[in-house]
N, C-alpha and C positions, 0 to 999 in steps of 0.2 A: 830321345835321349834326354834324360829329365837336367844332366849337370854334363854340358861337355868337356866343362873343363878337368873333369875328372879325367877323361877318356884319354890311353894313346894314341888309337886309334888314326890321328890326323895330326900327329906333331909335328911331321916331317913335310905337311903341306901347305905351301906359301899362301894361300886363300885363307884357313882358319888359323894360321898365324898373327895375318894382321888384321882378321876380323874378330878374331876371340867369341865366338857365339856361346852362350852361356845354355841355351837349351835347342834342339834339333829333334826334326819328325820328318821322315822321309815317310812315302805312302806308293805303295805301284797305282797304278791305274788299271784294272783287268779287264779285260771283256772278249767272252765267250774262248777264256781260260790263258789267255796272251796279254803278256805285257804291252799294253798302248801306249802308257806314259807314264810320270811319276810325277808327285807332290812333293816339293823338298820346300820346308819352312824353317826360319832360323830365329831365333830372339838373342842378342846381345843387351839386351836389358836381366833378364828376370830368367833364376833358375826353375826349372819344372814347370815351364810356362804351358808347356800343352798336356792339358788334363785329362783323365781318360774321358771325361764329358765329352768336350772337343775333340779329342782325337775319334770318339764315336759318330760324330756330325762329320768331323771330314769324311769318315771312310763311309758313310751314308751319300756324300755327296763324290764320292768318288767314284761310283758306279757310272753315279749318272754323269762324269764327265766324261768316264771310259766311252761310253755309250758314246756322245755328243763327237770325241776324237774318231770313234770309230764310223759314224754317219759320217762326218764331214771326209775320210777318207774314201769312203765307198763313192760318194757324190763326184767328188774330185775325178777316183777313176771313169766313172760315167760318162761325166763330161768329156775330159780325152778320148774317151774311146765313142763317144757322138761327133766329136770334132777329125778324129780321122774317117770315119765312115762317111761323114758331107766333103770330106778333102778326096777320097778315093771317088765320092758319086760325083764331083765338081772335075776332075781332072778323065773320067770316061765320059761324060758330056760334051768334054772339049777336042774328045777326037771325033 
């Protein structure tokens, strides 16, 4: 959003009430067609601050965070599910 202060969008919300942000870019994060996460950047200086230049390099680099969110979730479950299968082989051991 190149002027938010144009926008109604958000009038009625106490967060861009007392920050006034002058320009906004939210971004999803996709990967393998699901929302992972999002990108929300704000400037309270300067309107039209994110250009299509930039906003072309985020969404370039927003894959590859989806990606990164999405490994680091895959690992996570890994781990849990290595850590009960030595808790279930530790506790038949013990009978």
């Amino acid at each position: 959003m190149e002027n938010a202060e144009l926008s109604s969008d958000f009038d009625s919300d106490p967060y861009f009430q007392l920050q006034k942000p002058l320009s906004l870019l939210c971004l999803p994060l996709i990967s393998q067609g699901h929302i992972v996460g999002l990108i929300y950047l704000e400037n309270n200086q300067l309107r039209g601050a994110f250009s299509k230049e930039r906003v072309a390099v985020l969404e370039m680099l927003s894959s590859q965070m989806a990606i990164s969110l999405e490994n680091a979730s895959l690992y996570g479950n890994l781990e849990k599910k290595v850590q009960d299968r030595t808790e279930k082989i530790e506790a038949q051991r013990e009978k």
